[in-house]
Each structure stands twice: as C-alpha cells, then as structure tokens.
C-alpha positions in Angstrom: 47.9 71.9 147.5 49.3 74.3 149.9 51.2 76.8 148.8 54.8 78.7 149.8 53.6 82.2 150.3 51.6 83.2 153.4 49.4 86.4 154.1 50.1 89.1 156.4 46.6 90.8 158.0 45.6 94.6 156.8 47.7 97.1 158.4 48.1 100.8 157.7 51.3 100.2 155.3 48.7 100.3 152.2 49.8 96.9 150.5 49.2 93.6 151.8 52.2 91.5 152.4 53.3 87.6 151.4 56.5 86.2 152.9 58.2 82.8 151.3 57.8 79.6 153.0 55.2 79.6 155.0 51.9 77.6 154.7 48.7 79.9 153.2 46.3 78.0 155.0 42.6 78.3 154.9 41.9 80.8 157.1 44.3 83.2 155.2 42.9 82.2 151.7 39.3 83.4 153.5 41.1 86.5 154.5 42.3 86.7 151.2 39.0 86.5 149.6 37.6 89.0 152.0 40.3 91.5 150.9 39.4 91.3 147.7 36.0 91.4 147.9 36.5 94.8 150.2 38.3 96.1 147.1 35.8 95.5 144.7 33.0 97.1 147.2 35.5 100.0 148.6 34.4 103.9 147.8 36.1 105.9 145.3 39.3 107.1 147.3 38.9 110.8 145.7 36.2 111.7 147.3 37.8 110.5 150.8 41.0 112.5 149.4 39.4 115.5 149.1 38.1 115.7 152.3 41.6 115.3 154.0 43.3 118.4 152.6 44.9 120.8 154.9 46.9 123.2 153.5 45.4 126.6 152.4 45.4 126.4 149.0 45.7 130.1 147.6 43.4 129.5 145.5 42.8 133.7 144.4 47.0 134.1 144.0 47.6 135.0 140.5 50.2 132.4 140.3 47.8 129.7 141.7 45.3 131.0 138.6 47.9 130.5 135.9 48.2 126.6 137.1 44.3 126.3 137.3 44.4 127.4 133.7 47.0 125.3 132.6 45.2 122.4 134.0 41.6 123.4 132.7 43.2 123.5 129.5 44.5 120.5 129.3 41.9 117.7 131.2 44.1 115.1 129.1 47.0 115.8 131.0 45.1 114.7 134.4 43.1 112.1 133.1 46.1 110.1 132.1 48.5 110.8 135.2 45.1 109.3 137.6 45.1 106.6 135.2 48.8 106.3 135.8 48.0 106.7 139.4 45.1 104.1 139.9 47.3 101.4 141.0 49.5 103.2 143.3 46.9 105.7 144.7 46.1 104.3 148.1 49.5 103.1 149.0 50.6 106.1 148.6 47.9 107.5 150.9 48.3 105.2 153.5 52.2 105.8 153.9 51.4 110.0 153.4 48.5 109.4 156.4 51.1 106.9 158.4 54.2 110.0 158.7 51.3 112.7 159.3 52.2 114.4 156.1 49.8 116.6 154.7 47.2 114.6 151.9 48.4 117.2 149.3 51.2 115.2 149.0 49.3 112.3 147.7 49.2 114.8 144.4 52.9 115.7 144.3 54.1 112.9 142.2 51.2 113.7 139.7 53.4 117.5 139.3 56.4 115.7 139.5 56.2 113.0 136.6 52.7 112.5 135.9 52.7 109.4 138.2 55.0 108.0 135.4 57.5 105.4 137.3 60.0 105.5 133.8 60.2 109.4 133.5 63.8 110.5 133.8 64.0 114.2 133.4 67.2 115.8 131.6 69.0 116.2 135.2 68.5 112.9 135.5 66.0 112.7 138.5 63.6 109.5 137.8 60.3 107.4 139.0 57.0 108.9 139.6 59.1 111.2 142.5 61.3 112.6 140.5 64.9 111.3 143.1 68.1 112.6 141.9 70.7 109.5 142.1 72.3 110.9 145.6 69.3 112.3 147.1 67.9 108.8 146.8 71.0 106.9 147.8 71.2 108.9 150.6 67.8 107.9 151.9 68.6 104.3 151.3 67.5 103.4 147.9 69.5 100.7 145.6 70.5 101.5 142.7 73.1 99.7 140.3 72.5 97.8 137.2 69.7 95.3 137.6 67.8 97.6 140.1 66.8 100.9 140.1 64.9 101.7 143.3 63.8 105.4 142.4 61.4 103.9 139.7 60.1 101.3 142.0 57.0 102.3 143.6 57.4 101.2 147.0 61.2 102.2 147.4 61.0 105.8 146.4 57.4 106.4 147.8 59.2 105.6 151.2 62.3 107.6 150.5 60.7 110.7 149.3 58.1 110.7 151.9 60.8 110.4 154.6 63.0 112.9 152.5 59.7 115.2 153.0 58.9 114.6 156.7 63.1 116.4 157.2 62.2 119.0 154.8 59.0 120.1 157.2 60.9 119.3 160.1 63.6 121.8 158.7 61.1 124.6 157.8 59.2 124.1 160.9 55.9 122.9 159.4 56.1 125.9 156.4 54.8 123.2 153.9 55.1 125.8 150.8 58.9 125.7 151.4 59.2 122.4 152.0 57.9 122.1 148.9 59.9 124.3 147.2 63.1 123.0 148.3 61.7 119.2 147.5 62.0 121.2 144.1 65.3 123.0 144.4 67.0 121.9 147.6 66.7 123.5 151.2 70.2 125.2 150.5 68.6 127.2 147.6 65.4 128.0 149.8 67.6 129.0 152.3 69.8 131.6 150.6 66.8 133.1 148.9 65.7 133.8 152.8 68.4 135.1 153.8 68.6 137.4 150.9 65.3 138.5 151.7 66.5 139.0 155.2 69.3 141.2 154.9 67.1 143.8 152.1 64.2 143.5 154.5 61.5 141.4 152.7 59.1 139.2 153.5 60.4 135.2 153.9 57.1 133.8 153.3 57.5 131.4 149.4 55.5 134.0 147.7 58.4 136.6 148.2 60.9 134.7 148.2 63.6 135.1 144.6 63.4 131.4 143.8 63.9 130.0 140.1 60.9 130.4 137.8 60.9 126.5 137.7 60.2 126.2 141.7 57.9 129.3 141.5 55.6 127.3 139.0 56.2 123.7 141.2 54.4 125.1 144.3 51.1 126.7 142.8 50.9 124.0 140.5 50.6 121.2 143.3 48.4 123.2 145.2 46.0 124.0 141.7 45.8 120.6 141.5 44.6 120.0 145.1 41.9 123.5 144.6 40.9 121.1 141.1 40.6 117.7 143.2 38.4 120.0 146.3 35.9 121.5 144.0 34.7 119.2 141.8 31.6 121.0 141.1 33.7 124.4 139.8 36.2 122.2 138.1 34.3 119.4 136.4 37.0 117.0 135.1 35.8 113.3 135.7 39.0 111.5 137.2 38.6 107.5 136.7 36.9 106.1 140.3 39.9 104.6 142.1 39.0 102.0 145.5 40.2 103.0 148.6 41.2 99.5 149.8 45.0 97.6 148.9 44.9 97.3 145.1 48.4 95.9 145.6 50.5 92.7 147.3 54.2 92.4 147.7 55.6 88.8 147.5 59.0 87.7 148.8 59.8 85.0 145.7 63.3 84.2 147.8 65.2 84.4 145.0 66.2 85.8 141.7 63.4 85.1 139.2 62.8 85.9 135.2 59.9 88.3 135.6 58.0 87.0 132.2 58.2 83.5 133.8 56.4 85.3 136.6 54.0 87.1 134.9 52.9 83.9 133.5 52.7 81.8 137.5 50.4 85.4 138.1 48.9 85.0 135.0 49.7 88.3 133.7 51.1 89.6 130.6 54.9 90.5 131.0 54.1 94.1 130.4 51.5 94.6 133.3 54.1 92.9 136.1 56.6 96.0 134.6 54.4 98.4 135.0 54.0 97.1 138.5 57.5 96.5 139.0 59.6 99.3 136.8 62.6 99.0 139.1 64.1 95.9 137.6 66.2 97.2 134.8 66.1 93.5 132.9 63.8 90.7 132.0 65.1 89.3 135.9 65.1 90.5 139.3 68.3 91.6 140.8 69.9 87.9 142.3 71.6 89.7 145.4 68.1 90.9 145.4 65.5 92.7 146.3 63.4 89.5 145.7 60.3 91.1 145.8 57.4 90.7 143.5 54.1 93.4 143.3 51.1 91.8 141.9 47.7 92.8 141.8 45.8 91.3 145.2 43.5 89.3 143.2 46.7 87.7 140.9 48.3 86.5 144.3 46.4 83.2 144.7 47.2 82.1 141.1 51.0 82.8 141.8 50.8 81.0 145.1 49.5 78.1 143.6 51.7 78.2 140.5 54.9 79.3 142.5 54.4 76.2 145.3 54.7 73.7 141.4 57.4 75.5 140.3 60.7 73.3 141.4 63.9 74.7 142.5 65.5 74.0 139.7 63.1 76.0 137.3 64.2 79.3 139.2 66.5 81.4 136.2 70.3 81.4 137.3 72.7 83.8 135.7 76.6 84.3 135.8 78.4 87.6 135.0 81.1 86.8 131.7 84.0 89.0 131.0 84.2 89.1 127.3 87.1 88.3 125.8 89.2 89.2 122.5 87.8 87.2 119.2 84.0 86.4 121.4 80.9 87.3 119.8 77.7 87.1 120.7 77.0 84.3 118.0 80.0 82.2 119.3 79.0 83.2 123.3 75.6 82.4 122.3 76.0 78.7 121.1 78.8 77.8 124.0 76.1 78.8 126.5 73.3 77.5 124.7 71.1 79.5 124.2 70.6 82.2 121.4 72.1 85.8 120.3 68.3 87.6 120.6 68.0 86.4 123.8 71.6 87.9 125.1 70.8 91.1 123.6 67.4 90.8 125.0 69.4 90.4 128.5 71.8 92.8 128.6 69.8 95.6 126.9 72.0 95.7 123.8 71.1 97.2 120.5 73.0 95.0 118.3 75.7 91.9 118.3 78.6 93.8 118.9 80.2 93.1 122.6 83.7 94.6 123.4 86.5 93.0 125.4 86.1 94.1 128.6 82.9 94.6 128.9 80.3 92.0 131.1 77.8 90.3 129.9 74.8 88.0 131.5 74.3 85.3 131.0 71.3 82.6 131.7 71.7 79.5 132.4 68.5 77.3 132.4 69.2 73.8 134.3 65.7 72.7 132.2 63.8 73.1 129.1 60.7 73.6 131.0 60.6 77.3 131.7 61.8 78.4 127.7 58.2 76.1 127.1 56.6 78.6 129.3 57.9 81.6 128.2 57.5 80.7 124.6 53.8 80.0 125.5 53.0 83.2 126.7 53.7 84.3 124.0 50.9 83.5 122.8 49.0 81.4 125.1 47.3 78.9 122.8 43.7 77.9 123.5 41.6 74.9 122.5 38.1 73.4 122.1 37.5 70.9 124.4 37.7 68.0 121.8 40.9 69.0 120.3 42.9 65.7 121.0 45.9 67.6 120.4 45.9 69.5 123.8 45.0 66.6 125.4 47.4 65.1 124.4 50.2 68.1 125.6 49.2 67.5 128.9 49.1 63.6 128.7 52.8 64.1 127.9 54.1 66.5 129.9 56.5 64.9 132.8 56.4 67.8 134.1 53.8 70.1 136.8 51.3 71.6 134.6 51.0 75.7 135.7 48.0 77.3 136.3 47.4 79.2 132.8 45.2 82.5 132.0 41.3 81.2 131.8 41.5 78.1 134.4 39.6 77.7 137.2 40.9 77.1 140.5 37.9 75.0 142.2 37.2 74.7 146.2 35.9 70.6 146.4 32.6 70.4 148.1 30.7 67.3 149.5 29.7 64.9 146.8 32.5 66.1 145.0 34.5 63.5 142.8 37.2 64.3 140.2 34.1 63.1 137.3 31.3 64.8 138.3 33.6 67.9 138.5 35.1 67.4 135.1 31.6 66.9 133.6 31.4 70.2 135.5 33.6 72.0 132.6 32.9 70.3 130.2 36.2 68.6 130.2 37.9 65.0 129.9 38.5 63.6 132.9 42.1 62.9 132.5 42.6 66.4 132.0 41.9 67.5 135.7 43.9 64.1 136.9 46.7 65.3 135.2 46.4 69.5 136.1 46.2 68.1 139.9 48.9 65.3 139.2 45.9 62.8 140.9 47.0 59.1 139.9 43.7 57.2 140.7 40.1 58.4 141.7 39.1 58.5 144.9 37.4 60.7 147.5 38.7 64.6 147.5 38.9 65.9 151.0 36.3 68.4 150.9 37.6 72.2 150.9 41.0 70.6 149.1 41.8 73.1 146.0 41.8 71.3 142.1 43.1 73.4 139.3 40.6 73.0 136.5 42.4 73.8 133.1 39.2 75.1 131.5 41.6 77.4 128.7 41.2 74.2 126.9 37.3 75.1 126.5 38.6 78.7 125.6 38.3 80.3 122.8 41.5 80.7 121.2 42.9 84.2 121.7 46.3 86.0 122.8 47.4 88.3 125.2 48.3 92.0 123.0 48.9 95.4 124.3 45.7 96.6 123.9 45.5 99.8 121.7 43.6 102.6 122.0 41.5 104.2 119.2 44.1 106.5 117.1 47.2 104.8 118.5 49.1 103.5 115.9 51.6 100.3 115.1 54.8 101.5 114.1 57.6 98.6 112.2 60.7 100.1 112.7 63.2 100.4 109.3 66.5 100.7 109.4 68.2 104.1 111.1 65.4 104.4 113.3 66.4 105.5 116.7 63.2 106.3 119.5 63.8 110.1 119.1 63.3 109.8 115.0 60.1 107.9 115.6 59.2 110.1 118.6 59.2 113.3 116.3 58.0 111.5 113.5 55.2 111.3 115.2 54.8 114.8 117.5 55.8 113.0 120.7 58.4 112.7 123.0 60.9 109.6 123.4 60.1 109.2 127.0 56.2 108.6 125.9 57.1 105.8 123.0 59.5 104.5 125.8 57.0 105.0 128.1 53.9 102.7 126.0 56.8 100.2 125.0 58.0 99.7 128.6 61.8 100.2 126.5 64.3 100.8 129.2 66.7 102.5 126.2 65.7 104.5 123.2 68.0 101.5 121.3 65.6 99.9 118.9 66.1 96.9 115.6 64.8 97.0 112.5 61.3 95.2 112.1 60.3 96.2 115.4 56.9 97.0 116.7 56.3 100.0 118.6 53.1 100.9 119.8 52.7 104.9 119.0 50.3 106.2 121.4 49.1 108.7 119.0 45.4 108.6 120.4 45.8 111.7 122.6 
C-alpha cells in the first residue's frame, strides 16, 4: 500500500514535515524509522539547554532571590509546566536557535502560561505565549471561530519569537527590556526611560518605574534559567525530555473531524487536542489551516490509514442561519443527525438556538465514519476465537482501518499470507480481509500487510488516565466550571484545562476529571 503523505528530511525547523499526495516510498519510511529511533536514543535536551544560556542571570539581585524562592517553594509548579513542555520542548529550541535568540527564551512560555496552550489570562492574552488578539494578528496569526492560532503551538511559537527578534532589534540587544516590554509593550518601556531621563536616573530595567507585574516577569524568567544552570544548588528533577523532533506536521488537504483522526493516528481524541489546541471544535477549520501535529512515531499509522480513507469519508459541513420556530430537535432530524451531536459542534450548553444566530452543521455522505467514531469510543477487543469479530470484518464492504494494537508487518522472503497469520495467531481470512487480498499468492517481498492483532487483545478502552488523588466529578444540575472549580480549591482554567473544555458551559451527568492530585 503506498500511502498519500510523504516525508520531508531533518532540517533545523524542529518538526518533521509530511505534504499530501505524494508517494512515501521506501526510502522515506527507512528515514522514518531512523528518526525515530534517533528520538528514542537522543540525550536529555536539558542538559544541552543549560549549556546554551547567555544572558547574565543576576543571580545575587534581591529581586532575582524572591523568584528563586518562589520556585524552590513550589517544585510542583515546575514539574508540571516541563511536563507540559515535553512535547513542544525542542521545537521550540530549534526555532529560538534558528533567529539567534538567546536560549533563555526557550523558558519564557514556562513564566508566561506554564507551557499551557489553553491558558487565557483575564486580558485575554492566550496559548502557552501569552498573544494578546492584535499583537498576534498583527504578526500573522488566524484567528476567527474554528481556529485560534495563539493556542496552536507552531503559529504562536513563530509569531512571538518573530515579535521578540523586533523587540531586541528595538532595544539594541538590551534582552532585560525586551523582555519587559514582551510583558508590558515597548511604549511603556519606553516612557519609563524617558522618565528616568529627564530626573537623571539610570535606564538600565532594574531602575527603571515599570508596573510591579513586569518588575516580577523579568527576574522570574531569569530565576528560572539560574534553577535550570545549577542543578546541583537547585535540585528539582525535571522529567528527561529528547533532544530530537518529538513532533510531525501533516498537510491532511482538507477539512477533517479531528476524533476521526485521532483514530487513523491511533490516538485518543484527547492527545491529538493537546497537540492541536488551536481548532476551537471537534473539526479543523475547512478554509483551513489543514494541518495535523502528530507524534513522529503515530505518522506511519495515519499514512496508512489516511491513503484507505475515501474522499467521500472526509466530514463536510455547511453554515445554517437559524430561523423563527427551528430547534435544535427539529434542525437535528431534517439534517439527520442528532441534537448532542449539534451542541457537541457548535460548543453550545443547551438546545436553545436563536434566530439569527449560525449554526454547523455535518453532513456525513456515509455511515462509515459515525462507525468509527462510535468505536473509539471504546475500541472493542477480542480473543482470537471470538467468531463474532470475525465476523465484523467478513462483513464490512468497506476498508478496514488500522486500529490501536495492530501490527503493521514488512513481508520478507518465504513470506505467504498463512504462515504470517499463523504468525499472530490469527485466521487467515482475517489478514485477507485487513489487506483487501482476494486470493493467495506470492507477497512482493518488503510490501507492507496490516495485521489486525487487537483481535488477540485483551479487551480494554482508551480512558484519561487519572492520577492518584484526582477525582471523577458527575456534574448535577446548576453546576457551572467556576462552582466545581471552587468546590474543589482550583481554578476553572485547570478543570478546563484536564477536560480539554473550550467553555466553562457544562450538562448535567457530566464527567469531569478534577485534577485534585497536586
């Protein structure tokens, strides 16, 4: 089978690339597998991080020393934004070392949000850089209502390290008010300098009459860097992080649902959103961006999947005006499909639409993909002589999709489809019908199959997996986010946050997953 996505070589960008249409030949699956074997070898990009820094980091100015303490007391607070960071860690490193930034600035989204790509902050900055809505449109990022490109990784990382290479430009290389106006804006930094011009003060930051807020941002990104340095005076173990591409970008070509993806990647639909936390709904935007980010060692599975999946399986939507006398019930049934899955769509709390307003709508030319998303739901698993799942894929008319616990298998001399199925302990009917294969014969030697070993799985689901002390919530009726949040001694942002809920709008019977283990 050859697939519809193609791989780019390694360049200093950080993330491997994958274009549409074009043939992922041999070679590049080799290239592929080398990639991801230099990502499971690769050393622990901390330690390379460490040695990079430039700036001097202050590291005996009191107001340095009151960030160091902050930190020190709270480890917890690190530990989860490098957690949050591990994905996104050398990307980011490679496009700081690409614009000659200083590495410092590796650590400025860790001050900014936490590495959190949902964080909004009450001004209404969001993503992991913290872009207010202009600053970011202004440096090219989409935003509108599919797509928010301050909360996607790759579009803000670019912006804001652009937005920083004017700021150093504009201080002439002074990094600590570059910094600073990242914080406050250049036009702040630059008043309190010429304040300090005309009473005959020093312009350096640490004179400077700035708001308490950006007199804390500074010190606190460079106690950060002092923390990273000097591991052996500051002894907090951050998680071991490679220093090779962790992530891929693939070019789908069109609008896709993103569970339906996450299942092609074999994924759960919750770790393709925390890859990709710029699509506001359960699609990607369809006058695009088109792009996917997937693991590098997911991309295979979705090549293969993705090259089965016909045209016509691609989700299609329309934009409806709604009208006097609609409701979602009615709206629901004359578009076939069903009034959880509209609110589900277009983010709403309830039934209730107003004229006037638009709504999307999805429009599925076959039943195929609701099958697929209903199994991941729970993707069943069965024992090799359960006749019944035999049976499923006996009658399916349709491509069967690479599914969580198959095998994808490289044919080697002396191969046939038996002696491969005795392999796995499976029927052999079950990897002719996997590889739609009509007859035995000879299998051209280096010629991919799909073995569907779940069937020899043990039968288990794909859950959030809680940590010890969090707690599962069932929402009653009343129950907003912020109830549950204080409820609770958290903040709404961090039950958003482990929910991946792009509103605090939430039903009765409900289950949130309260992230009360600390």
């Amino acid at each position: 089978m050859i697939s519809s996505i193609a791989f780019a070589s390694p360049n200093i960008e950080g993330i491997q690339v994958y274009q549409k249409n074009l043939a992922f030949s041999q070679a590049r699956r080799q290239s592929l597998a080398e990639d991801i074997y230099r990502f499971h070898n690769a050393d622990n990009i901390w330690d390379l991080l460490r040695s990079e820094f430039t700036l001097h980091h202050y590291e005996n100015n009191p107001e340095v020393q009151v960030q160091l303490n902050f930190f020190m007391n709270n480890p917890n607070f690190l530990l989860h934004s490098a957690e949050r960071a591990a994905p996104y860690l050398y990307y980011i490193s490679q496009q700081v070392k690409k614009r000659h930034l200083p590495v410092e600035m590796v650590l400025l989204p860790m001050v900014e949000s936490a590495y959190n790509p949902f964080a909004y902050s009450t001004a209404g900055a969001g993503g992991i850089w913290q872009m207010m809505p202009d600053t970011a449109s202004g440096f090219g990022v989409k935003q509108n209502w599919w797509y928010d490109g301050r909360r996607d990784v790759i579009a803000s990382t670019k912006a804001a390290l652009d937005y920083l290479v004017y700021l150093g430009g504009f201080f002439n290389g002074n990094w600590l008010l570059a910094l600073a106006a990242y914080n406050t804006g250049e036009g702040n930094v630059l008043t309190a300098i010429r304040k300090n011009i005309r009473d005959g003060r020093s312009t350096d930051f640490w004179s400077l009459p700035l708001s308490q807020q950006t007199r804390d941002y500074v010190p606190r990104l460079l106690a950060l860097a002092i923390i990273i340095a000097n591991p052996e005076r500051y002894p907090i173990n951050f998680p071991s992080v490679h220093n090779a591409p962790y992530l891929a970008q693939v070019d789908v070509g069109g609008q896709i649902d993103l569970p339906h993806a996450a299942y092609l990647a074999g994924l759960s639909t919750q770790d393709l959103k925390l890859l990709n936390p710029g699509y506001n709904h359960t699609a990607t935007d369809p006058n695009g961006p088109f792009k996917l980010i997937l693991p590098i060692q997911n991309v295979e599975q979705f090549t293969e999947n993705f090259s089965r999946s016909p045209l016509f399986q691609r989700m299609q939507s329309s934009q409806y005006t709604v009208r006097s006398g609609d409701t979602l019930v009615a709206l629901a049934k004359r578009f076939k499909t069903t009034p959880p899955a509209l609110r589900r769509m277009n983010a709403l709390s309830s039934n209730t639409i107003r004229p006037g307003s638009h709504l999307r709508i999805q429009k599925l030319n076959t039943n195929l993909t609701q099958r697929i998303l209903a199994s991941e739901k729970t993707h069943p698993t069965f024992s090799s002589n359960n006749n019944a799942a035999l049976a499923m894929l006996e009658n399916t008319h349709e491509p069967y999709f690479m599914q969580p616990g198959d095998t994808l298998y490289m044919v080697r001399a002396g191969d046939n489809v038996k002696r491969i199925s005795d392999k796995f302990h499976l029927p052999v009917k079950a990897v002719l019908i996997a590889n739609q294969i009509r007859r035995i014969g000879p299998l051209p030697v280096g010629s991919k199959l799909i073995v569907p070993t779940h069937l020899t799985s043990i039968s288990r689901t794909q859950k959030y997996q809680l940590a010890p002390g969090d707690t599962v919530y069932v929402v009653r009726q009343g129950d907003t986010v912020e109830k549950i949040a204080r409820r609770f001694h958290l903040t709404a942002p961090e039950i958003r946050l482990a929910n991946l809920l792009s509103t605090n709008a939430v039903q009765e019977g409900d289950r949130l997953v309260i992230p009360t283990h600390g």
